[in-house]
PDB file with one MODEL, atoms N, CA, C and O in Angstrom:
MODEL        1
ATOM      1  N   UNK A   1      -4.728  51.410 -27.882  1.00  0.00           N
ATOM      2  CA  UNK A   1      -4.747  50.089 -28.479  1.00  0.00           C
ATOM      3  C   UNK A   1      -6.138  49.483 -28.270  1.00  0.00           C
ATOM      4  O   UNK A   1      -6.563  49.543 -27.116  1.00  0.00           O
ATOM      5  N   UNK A   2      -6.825  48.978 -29.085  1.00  0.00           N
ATOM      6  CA  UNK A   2      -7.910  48.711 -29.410  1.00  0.00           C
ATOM      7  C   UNK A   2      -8.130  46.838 -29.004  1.00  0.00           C
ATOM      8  O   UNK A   2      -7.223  46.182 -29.516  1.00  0.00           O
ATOM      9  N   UNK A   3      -8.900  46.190 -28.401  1.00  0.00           N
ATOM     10  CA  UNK A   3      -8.936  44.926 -28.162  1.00  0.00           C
ATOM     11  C   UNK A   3      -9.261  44.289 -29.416  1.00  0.00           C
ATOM     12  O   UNK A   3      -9.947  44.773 -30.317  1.00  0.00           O
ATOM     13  N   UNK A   4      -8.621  42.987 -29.384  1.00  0.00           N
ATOM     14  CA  UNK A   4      -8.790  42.175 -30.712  1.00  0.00           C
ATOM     15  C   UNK A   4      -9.304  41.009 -30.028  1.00  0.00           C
ATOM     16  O   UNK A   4      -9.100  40.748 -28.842  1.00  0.00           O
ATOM     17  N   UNK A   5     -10.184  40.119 -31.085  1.00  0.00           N
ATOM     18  CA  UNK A   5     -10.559  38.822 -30.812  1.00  0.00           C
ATOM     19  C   UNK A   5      -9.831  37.709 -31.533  1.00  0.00           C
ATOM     20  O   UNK A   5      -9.541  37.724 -32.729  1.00  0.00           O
ATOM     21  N   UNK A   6      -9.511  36.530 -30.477  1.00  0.00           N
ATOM     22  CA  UNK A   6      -8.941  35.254 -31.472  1.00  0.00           C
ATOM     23  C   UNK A   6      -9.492  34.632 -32.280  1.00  0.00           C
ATOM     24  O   UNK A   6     -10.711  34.528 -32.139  1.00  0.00           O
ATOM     25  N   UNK A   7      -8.992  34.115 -33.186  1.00  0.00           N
ATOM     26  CA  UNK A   7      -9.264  33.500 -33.946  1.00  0.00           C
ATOM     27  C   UNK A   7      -9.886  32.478 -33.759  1.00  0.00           C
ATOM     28  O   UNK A   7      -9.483  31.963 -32.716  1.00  0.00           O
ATOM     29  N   UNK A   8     -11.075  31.601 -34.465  1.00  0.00           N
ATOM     30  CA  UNK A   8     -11.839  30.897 -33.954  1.00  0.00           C
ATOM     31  C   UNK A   8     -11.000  29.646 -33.285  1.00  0.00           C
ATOM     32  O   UNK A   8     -11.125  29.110 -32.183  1.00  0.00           O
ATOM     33  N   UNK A   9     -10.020  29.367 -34.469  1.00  0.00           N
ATOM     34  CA  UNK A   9      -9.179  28.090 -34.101  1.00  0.00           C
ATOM     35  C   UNK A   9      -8.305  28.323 -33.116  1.00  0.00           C
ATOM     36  O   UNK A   9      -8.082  27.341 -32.408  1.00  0.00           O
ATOM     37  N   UNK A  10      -7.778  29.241 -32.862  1.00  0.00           N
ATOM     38  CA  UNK A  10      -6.661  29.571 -31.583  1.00  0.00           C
ATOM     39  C   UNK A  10      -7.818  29.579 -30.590  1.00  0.00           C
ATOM     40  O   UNK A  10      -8.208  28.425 -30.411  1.00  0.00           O
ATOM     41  N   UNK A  11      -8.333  30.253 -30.058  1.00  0.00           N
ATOM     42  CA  UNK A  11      -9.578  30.024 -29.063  1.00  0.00           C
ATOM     43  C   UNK A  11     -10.199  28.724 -28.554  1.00  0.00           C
ATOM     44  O   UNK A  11     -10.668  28.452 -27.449  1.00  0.00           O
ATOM     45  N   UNK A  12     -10.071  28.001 -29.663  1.00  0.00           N
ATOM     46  CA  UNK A  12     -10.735  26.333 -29.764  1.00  0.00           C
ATOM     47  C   UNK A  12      -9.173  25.470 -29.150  1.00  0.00           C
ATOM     48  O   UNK A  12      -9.206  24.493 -28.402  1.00  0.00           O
ATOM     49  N   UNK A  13      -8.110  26.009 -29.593  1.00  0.00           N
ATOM     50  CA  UNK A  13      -6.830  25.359 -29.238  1.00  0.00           C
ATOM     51  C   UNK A  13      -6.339  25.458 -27.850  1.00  0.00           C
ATOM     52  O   UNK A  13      -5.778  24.562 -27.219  1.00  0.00           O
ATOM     53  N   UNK A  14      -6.632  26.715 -27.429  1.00  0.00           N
ATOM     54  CA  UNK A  14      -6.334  27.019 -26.154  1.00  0.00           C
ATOM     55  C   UNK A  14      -7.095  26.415 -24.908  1.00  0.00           C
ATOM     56  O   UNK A  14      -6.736  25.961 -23.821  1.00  0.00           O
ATOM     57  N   UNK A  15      -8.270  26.602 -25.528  1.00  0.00           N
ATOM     58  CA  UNK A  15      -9.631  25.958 -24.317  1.00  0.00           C
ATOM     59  C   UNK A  15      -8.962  24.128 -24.551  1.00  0.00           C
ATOM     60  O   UNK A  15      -8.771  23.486 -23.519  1.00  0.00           O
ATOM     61  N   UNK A  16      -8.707  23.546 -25.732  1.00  0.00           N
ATOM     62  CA  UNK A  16      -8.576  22.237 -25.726  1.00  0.00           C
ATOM     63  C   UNK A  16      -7.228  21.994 -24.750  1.00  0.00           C
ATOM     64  O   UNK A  16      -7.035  20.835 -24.385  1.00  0.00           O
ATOM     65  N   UNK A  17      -6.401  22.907 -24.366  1.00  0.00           N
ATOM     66  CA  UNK A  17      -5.307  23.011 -23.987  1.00  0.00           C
ATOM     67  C   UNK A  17      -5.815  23.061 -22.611  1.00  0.00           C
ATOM     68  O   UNK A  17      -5.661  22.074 -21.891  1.00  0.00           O
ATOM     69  N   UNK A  18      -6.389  24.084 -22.188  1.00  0.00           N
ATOM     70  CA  UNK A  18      -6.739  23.976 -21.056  1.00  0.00           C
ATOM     71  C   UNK A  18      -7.317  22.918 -20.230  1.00  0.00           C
ATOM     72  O   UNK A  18      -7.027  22.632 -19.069  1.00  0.00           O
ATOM     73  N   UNK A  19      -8.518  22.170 -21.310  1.00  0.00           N
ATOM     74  CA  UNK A  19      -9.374  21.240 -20.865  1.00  0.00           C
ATOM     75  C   UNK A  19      -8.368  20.190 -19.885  1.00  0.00           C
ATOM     76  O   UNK A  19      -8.495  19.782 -18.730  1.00  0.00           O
ATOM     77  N   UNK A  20      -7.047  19.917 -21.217  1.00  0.00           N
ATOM     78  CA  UNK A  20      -6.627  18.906 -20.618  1.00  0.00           C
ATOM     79  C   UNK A  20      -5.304  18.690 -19.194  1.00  0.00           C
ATOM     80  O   UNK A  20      -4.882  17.783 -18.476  1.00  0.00           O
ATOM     81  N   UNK A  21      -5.039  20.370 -19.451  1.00  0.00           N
ATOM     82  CA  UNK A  21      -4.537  20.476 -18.601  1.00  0.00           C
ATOM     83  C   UNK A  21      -4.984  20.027 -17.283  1.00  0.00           C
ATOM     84  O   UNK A  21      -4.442  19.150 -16.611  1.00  0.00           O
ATOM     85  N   UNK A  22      -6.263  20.864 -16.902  1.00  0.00           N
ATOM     86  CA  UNK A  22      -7.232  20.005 -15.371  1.00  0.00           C
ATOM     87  C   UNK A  22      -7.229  18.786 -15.768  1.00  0.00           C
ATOM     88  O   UNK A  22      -7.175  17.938 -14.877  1.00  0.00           O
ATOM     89  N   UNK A  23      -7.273  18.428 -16.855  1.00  0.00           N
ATOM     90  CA  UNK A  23      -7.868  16.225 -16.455  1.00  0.00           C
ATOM     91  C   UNK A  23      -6.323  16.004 -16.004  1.00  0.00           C
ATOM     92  O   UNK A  23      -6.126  15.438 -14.928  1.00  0.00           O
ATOM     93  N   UNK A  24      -5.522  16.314 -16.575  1.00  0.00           N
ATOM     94  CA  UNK A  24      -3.754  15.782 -15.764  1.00  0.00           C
ATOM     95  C   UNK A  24      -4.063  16.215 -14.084  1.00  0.00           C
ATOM     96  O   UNK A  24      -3.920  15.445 -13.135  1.00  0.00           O
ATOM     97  N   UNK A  25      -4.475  17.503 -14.014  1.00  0.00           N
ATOM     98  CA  UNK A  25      -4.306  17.631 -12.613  1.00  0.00           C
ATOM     99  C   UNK A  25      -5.185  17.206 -11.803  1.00  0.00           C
ATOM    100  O   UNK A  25      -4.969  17.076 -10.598  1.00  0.00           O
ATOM    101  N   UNK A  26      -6.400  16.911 -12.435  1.00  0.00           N
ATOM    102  CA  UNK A  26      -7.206  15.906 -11.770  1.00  0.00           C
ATOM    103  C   UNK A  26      -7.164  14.203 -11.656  1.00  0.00           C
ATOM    104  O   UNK A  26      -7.702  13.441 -10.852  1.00  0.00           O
ATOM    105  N   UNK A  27      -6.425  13.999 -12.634  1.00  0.00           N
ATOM    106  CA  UNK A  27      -5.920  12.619 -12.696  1.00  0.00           C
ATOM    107  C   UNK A  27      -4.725  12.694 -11.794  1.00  0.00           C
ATOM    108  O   UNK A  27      -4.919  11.777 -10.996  1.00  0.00           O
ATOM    109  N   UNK A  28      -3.817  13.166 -11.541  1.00  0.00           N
ATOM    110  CA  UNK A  28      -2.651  13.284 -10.977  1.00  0.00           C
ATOM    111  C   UNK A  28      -3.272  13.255  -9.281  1.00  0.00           C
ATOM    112  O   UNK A  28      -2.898  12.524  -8.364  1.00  0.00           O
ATOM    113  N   UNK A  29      -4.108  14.095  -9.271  1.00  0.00           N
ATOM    114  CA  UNK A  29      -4.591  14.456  -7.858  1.00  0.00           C
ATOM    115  C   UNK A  29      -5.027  12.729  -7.471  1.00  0.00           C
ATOM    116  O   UNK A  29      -4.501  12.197  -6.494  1.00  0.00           O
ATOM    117  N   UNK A  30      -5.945  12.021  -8.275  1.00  0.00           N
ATOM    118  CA  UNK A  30      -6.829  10.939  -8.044  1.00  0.00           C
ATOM    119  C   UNK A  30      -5.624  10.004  -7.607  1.00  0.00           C
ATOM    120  O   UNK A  30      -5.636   9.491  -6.488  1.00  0.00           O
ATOM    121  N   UNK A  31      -4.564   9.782  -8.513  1.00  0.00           N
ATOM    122  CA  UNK A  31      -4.007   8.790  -8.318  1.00  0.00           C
ATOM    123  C   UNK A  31      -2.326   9.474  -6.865  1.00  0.00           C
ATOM    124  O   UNK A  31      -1.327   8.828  -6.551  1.00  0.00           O
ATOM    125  N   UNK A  32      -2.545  10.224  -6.616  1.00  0.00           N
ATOM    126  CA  UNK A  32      -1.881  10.935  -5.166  1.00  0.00           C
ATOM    127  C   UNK A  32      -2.503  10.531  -4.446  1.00  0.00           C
ATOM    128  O   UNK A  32      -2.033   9.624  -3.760  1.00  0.00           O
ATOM    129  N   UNK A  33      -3.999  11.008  -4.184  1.00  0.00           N
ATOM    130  CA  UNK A  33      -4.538   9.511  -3.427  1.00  0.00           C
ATOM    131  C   UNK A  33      -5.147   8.375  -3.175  1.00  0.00           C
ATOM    132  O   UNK A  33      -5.785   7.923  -2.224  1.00  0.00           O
ATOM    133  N   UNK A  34      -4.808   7.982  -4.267  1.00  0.00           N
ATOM    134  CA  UNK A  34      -4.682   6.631  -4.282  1.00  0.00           C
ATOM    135  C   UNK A  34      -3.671   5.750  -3.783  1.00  0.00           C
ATOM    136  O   UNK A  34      -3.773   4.618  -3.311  1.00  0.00           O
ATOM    137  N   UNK A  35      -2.535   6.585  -4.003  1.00  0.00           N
ATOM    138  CA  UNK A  35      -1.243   6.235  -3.348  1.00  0.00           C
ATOM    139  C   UNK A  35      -1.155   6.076  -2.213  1.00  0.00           C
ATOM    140  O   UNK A  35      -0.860   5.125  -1.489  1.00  0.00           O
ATOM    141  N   UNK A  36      -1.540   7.475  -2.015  1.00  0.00           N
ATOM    142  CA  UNK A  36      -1.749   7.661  -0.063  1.00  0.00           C
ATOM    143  C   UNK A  36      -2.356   6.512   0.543  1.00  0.00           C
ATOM    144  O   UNK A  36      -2.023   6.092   1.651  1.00  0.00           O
ATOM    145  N   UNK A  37      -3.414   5.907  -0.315  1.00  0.00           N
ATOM    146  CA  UNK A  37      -4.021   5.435   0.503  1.00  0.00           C
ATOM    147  C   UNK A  37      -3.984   3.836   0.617  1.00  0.00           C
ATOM    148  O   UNK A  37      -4.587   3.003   1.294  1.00  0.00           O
ATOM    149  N   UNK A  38      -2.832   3.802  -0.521  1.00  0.00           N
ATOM    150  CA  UNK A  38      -2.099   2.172  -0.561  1.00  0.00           C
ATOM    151  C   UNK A  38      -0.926   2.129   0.443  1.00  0.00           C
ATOM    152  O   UNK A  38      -0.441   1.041   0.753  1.00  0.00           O
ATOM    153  N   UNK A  39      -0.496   3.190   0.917  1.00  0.00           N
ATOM    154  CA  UNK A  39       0.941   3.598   1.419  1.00  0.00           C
ATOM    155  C   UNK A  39       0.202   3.159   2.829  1.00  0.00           C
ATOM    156  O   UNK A  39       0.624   2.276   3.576  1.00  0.00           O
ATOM    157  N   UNK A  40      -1.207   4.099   3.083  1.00  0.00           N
ATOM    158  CA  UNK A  40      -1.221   3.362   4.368  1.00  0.00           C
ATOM    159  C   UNK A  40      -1.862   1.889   5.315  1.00  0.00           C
ATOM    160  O   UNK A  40      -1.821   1.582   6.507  1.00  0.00           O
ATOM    161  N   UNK A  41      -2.551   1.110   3.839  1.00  0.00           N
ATOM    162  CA  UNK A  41      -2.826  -0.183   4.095  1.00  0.00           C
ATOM    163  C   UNK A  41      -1.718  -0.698   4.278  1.00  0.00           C
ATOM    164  O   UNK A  41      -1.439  -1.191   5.371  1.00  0.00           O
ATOM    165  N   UNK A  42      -0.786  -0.692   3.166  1.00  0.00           N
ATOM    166  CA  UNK A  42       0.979  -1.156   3.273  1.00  0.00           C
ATOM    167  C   UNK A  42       1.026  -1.007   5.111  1.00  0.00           C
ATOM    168  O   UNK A  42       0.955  -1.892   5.964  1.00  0.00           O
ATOM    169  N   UNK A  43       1.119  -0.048   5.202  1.00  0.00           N
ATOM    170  CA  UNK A  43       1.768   0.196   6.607  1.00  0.00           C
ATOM    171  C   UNK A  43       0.723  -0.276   7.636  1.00  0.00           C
ATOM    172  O   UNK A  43       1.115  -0.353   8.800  1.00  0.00           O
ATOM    173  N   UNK A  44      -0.127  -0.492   7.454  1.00  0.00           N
ATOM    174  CA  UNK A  44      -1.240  -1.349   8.424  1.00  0.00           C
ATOM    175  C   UNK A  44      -1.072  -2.855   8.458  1.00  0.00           C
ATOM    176  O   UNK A  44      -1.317  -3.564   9.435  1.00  0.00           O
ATOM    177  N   UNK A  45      -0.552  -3.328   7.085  1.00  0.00           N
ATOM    178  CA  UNK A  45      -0.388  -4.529   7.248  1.00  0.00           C
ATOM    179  C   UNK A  45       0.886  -4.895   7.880  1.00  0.00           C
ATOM    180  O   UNK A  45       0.973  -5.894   8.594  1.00  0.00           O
ATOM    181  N   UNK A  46       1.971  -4.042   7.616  1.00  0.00           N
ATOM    182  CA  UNK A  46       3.362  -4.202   8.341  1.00  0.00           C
ATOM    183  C   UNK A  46       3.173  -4.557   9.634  1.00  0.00           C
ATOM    184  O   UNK A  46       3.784  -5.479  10.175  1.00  0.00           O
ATOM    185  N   UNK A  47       2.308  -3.832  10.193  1.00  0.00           N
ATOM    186  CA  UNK A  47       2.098  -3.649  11.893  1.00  0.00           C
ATOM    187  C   UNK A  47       1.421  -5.034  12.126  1.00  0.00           C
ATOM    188  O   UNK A  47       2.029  -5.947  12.684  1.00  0.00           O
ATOM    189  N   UNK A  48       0.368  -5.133  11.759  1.00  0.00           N
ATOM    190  CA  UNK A  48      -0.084  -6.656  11.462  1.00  0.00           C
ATOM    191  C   UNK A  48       1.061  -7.631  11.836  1.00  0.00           C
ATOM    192  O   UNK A  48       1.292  -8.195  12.905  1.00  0.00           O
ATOM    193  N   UNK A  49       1.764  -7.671  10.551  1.00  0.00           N
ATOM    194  CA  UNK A  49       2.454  -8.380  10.840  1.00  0.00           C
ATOM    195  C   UNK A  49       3.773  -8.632  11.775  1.00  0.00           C
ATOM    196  O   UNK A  49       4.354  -9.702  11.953  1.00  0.00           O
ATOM    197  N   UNK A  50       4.114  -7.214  12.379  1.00  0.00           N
ATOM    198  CA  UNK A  50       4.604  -7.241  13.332  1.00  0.00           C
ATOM    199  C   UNK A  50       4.027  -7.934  14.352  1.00  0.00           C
ATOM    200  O   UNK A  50       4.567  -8.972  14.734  1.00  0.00           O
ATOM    201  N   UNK A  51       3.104  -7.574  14.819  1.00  0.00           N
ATOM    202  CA  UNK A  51       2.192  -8.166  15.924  1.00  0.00           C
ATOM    203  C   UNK A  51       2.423  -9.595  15.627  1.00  0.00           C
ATOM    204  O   UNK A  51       2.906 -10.420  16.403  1.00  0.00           O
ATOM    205  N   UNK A  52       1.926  -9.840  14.121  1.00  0.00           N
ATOM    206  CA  UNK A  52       1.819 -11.715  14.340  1.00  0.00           C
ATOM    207  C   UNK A  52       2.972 -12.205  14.915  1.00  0.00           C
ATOM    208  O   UNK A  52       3.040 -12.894  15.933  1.00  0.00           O
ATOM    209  N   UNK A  53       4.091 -11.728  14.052  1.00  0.00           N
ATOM    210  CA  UNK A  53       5.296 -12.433  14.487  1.00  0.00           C
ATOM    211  C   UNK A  53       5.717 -12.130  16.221  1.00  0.00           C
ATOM    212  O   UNK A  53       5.638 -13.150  16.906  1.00  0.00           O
ATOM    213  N   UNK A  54       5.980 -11.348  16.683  1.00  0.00           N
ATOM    214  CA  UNK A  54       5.957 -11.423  18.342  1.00  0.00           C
ATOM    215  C   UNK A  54       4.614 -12.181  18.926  1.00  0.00           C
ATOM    216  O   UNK A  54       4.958 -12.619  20.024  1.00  0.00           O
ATOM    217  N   UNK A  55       3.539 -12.454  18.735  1.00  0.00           N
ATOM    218  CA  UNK A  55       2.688 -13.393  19.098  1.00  0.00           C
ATOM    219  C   UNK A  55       3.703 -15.175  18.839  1.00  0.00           C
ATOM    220  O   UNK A  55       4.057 -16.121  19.542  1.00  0.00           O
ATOM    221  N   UNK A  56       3.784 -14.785  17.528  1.00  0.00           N
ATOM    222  CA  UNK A  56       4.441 -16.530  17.615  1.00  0.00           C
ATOM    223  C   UNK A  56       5.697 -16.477  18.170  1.00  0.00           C
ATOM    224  O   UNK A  56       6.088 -17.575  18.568  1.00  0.00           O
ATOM    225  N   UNK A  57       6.534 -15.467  18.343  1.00  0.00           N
ATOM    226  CA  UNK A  57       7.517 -15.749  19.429  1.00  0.00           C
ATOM    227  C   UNK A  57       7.322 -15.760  20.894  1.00  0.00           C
ATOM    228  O   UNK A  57       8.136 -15.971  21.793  1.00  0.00           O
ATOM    229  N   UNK A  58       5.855 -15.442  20.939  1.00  0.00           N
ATOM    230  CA  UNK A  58       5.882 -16.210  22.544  1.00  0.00           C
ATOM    231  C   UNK A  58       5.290 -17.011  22.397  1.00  0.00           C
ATOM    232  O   UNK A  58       5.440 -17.760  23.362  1.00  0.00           O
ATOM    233  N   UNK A  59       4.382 -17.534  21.486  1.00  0.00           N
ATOM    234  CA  UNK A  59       4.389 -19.350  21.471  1.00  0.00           C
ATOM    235  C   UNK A  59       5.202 -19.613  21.398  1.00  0.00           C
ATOM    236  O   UNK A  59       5.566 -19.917  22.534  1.00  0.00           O
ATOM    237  N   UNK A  60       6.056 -19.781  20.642  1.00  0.00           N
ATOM    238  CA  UNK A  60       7.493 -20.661  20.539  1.00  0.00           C
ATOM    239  C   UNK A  60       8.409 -20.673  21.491  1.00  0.00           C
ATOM    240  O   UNK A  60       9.401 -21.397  21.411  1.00  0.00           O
ATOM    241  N   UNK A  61       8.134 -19.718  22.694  1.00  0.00           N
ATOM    242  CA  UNK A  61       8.945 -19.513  24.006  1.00  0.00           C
ATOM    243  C   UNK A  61       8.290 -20.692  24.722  1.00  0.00           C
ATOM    244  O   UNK A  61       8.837 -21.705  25.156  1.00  0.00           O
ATOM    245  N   UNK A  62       7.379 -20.445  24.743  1.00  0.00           N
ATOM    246  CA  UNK A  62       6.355 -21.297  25.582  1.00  0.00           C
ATOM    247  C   UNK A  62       6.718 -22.849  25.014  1.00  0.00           C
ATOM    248  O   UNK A  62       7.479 -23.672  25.522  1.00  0.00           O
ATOM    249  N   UNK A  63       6.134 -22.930  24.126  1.00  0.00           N
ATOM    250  CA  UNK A  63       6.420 -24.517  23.665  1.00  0.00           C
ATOM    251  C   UNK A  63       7.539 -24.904  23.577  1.00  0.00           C
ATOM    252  O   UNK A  63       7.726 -26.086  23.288  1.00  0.00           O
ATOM    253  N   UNK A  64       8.598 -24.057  23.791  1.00  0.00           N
ATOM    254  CA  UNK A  64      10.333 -24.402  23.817  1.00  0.00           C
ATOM    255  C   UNK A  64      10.285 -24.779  25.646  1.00  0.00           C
ATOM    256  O   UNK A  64      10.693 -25.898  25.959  1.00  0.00           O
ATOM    257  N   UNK A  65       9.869 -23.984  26.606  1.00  0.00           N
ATOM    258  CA  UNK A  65       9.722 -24.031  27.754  1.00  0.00           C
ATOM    259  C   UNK A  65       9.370 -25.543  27.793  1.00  0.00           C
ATOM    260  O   UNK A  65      10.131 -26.499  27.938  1.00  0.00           O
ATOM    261  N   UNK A  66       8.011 -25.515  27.624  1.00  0.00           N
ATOM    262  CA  UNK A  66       7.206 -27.345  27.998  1.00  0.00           C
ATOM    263  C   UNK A  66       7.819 -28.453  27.158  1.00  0.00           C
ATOM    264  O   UNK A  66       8.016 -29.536  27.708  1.00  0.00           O
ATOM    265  N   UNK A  67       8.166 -28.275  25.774  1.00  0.00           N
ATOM    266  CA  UNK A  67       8.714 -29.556  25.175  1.00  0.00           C
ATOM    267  C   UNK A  67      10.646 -29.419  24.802  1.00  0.00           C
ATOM    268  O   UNK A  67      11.470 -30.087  24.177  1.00  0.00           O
ATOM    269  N   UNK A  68      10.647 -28.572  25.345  1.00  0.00           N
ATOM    270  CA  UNK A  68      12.030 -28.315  24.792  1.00  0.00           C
ATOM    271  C   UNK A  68      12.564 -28.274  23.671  1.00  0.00           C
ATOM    272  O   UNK A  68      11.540 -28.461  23.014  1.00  0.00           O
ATOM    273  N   UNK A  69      13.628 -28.145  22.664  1.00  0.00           N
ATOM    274  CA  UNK A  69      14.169 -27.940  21.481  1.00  0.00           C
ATOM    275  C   UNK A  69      13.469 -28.829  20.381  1.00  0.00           C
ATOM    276  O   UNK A  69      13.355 -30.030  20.621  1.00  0.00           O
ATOM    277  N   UNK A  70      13.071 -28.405  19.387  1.00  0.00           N
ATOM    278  CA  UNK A  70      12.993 -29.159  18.223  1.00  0.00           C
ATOM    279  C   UNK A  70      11.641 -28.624  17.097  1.00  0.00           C
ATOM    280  O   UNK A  70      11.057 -27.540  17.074  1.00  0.00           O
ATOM    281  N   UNK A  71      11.494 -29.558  16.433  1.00  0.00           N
ATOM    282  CA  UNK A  71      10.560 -29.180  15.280  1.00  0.00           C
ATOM    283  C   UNK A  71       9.036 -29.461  15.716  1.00  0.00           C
ATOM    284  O   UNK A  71       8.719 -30.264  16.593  1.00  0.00           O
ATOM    285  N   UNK A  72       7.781 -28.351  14.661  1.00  0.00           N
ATOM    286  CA  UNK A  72       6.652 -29.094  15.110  1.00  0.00           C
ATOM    287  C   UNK A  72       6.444 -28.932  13.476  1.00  0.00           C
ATOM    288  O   UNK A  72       6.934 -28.172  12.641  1.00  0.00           O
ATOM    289  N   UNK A  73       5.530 -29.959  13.423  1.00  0.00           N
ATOM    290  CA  UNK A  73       4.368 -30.192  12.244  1.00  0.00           C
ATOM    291  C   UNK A  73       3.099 -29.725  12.129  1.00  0.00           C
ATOM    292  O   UNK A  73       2.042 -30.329  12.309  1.00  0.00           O
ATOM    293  N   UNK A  74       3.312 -28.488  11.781  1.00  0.00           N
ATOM    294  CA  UNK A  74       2.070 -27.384  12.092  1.00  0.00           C
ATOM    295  C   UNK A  74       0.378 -28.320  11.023  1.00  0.00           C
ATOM    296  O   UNK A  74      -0.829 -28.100  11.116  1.00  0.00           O
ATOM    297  N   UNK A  75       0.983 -29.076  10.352  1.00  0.00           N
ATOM    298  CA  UNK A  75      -0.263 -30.202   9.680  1.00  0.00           C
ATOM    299  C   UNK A  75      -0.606 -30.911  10.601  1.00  0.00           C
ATOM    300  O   UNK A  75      -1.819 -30.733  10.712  1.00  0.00           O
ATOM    301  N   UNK A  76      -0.207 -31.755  11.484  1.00  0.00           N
ATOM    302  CA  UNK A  76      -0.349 -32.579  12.501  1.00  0.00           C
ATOM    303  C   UNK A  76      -0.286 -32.205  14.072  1.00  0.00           C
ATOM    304  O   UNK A  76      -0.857 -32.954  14.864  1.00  0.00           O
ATOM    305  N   UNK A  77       0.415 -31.029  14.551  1.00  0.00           N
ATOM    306  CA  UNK A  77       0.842 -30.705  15.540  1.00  0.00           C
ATOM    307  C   UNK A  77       1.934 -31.881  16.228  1.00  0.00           C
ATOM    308  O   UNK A  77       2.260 -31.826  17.414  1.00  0.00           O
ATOM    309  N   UNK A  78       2.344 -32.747  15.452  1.00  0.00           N
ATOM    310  CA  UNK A  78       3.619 -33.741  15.880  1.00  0.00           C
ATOM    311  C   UNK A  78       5.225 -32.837  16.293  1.00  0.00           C
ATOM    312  O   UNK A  78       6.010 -32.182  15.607  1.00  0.00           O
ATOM    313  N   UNK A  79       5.193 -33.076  17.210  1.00  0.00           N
ATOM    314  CA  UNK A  79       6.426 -32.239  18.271  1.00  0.00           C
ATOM    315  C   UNK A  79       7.664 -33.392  17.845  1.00  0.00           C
ATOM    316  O   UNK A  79       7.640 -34.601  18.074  1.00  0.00           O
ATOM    317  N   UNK A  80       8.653 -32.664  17.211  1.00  0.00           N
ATOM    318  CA  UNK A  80       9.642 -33.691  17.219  1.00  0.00           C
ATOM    319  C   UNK A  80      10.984 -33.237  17.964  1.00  0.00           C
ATOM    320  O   UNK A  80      11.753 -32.470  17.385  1.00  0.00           O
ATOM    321  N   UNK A  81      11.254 -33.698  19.210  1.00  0.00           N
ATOM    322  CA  UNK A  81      12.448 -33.340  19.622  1.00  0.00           C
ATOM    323  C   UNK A  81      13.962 -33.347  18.423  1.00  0.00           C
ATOM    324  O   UNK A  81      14.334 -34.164  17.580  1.00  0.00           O
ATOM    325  N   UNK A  82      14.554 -31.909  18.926  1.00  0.00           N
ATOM    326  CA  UNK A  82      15.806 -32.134  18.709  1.00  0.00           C
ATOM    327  C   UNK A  82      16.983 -32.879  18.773  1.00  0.00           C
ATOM    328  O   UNK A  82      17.491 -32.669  19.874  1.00  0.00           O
ATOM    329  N   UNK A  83      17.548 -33.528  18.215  1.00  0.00           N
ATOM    330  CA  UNK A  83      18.844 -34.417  18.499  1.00  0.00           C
ATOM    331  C   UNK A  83      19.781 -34.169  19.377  1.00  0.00           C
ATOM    332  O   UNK A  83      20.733 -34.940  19.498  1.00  0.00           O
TER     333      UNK A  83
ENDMDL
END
Protein backbone atom coordinates (compact mmCIF):
# COMPACT_ATOMS: atom_id res chain seq x y z
CA UNK A 1 0.00 0.00 0.00
CA UNK A 2 1.38 3.06 -1.22
CA UNK A 3 1.08 6.48 1.05
CA UNK A 4 -1.44 9.05 -0.03
CA UNK A 5 -1.61 12.77 0.68
CA UNK A 6 -4.73 14.84 2.01
CA UNK A 7 -6.42 16.85 0.46
CA UNK A 8 -5.60 20.41 0.71
CA UNK A 9 -8.94 21.19 2.50
CA UNK A 10 -9.04 18.14 4.86
CA UNK A 11 -5.42 19.00 5.98
CA UNK A 12 -6.49 22.75 6.48
CA UNK A 13 -9.67 21.23 8.50
CA UNK A 14 -7.87 19.09 10.67
CA UNK A 15 -4.95 21.50 11.68
CA UNK A 16 -8.06 24.14 12.26
CA UNK A 17 -9.41 21.37 14.45
CA UNK A 18 -6.51 20.91 16.17
CA UNK A 19 -5.61 24.57 16.62
CA UNK A 20 -8.63 24.85 18.59
CA UNK A 21 -8.59 22.06 20.35
CA UNK A 22 -5.22 23.42 22.52
CA UNK A 23 -6.91 27.01 22.89
CA UNK A 24 -9.93 24.91 24.91
CA UNK A 25 -7.21 23.20 26.74
CA UNK A 26 -5.36 26.10 27.28
CA UNK A 27 -8.23 28.17 28.17
CA UNK A 28 -9.63 25.49 30.38
CA UNK A 29 -6.17 25.12 32.03
CA UNK A 30 -6.09 29.25 32.59
CA UNK A 31 -9.33 29.42 34.06
CA UNK A 32 -8.53 25.96 36.58
CA UNK A 33 -6.31 28.32 37.85
CA UNK A 34 -7.87 30.86 38.21
CA UNK A 35 -10.24 29.07 40.21
CA UNK A 36 -7.68 27.65 42.34
CA UNK A 37 -6.66 30.64 43.03
CA UNK A 38 -10.07 32.36 43.98
CA UNK A 39 -10.84 29.15 46.05
CA UNK A 40 -7.91 30.06 48.05
CA UNK A 41 -8.37 33.88 48.73
CA UNK A 42 -12.10 32.64 49.55
CA UNK A 43 -10.54 30.54 52.15
CA UNK A 44 -8.07 33.18 53.42
CA UNK A 45 -10.67 35.46 53.92
CA UNK A 46 -12.89 32.88 55.87
CA UNK A 47 -10.01 32.55 58.35
CA UNK A 48 -9.87 36.28 58.51
CA UNK A 49 -12.86 36.34 59.42
CA UNK A 50 -12.84 33.78 61.78
CA UNK A 51 -10.18 35.45 63.66
CA UNK A 52 -12.21 38.79 63.58
CA UNK A 53 -15.12 37.37 65.05
CA UNK A 54 -13.37 35.53 68.19
CA UNK A 55 -11.38 38.84 68.63
CA UNK A 56 -14.80 40.62 69.12
CA UNK A 57 -15.96 37.94 71.32
CA UNK A 58 -13.45 38.71 73.70
CA UNK A 59 -14.20 42.27 73.57
CA UNK A 60 -17.59 41.72 74.22
CA UNK A 61 -16.57 39.38 77.21
CA UNK A 62 -14.63 42.02 78.50
CA UNK A 63 -17.00 44.91 78.13
CA UNK A 64 -19.87 42.57 79.40
CA UNK A 65 -17.40 41.95 82.48
CA UNK A 66 -16.82 46.00 83.24
CA UNK A 67 -20.27 47.41 82.13
CA UNK A 68 -22.44 44.59 82.31
CA UNK A 69 -25.47 43.63 79.94
CA UNK A 70 -26.63 45.84 77.24
CA UNK A 71 -26.16 47.73 73.96
CA UNK A 72 -23.21 49.91 72.60
CA UNK A 73 -23.29 52.58 69.85
CA UNK A 74 -20.36 51.65 67.91
CA UNK A 75 -20.95 55.65 66.23
CA UNK A 76 -20.61 57.14 69.59
CA UNK A 77 -19.27 54.44 71.85
CA UNK A 78 -22.57 55.25 74.18
CA UNK A 79 -22.94 52.04 76.51
CA UNK A 80 -26.53 51.56 77.15
CA UNK A 81 -27.40 49.28 79.94
CA UNK A 82 -29.87 46.55 79.69
CA UNK A 83 -33.30 46.70 81.33
Amino acid sequence: MSNKTLKKGELGSLREINKRNQELYYNIGKLVTTKDQIDEQVSKFYSELKELEEEQEVMFTRIKEEYGEGNINLETGEFTPSK
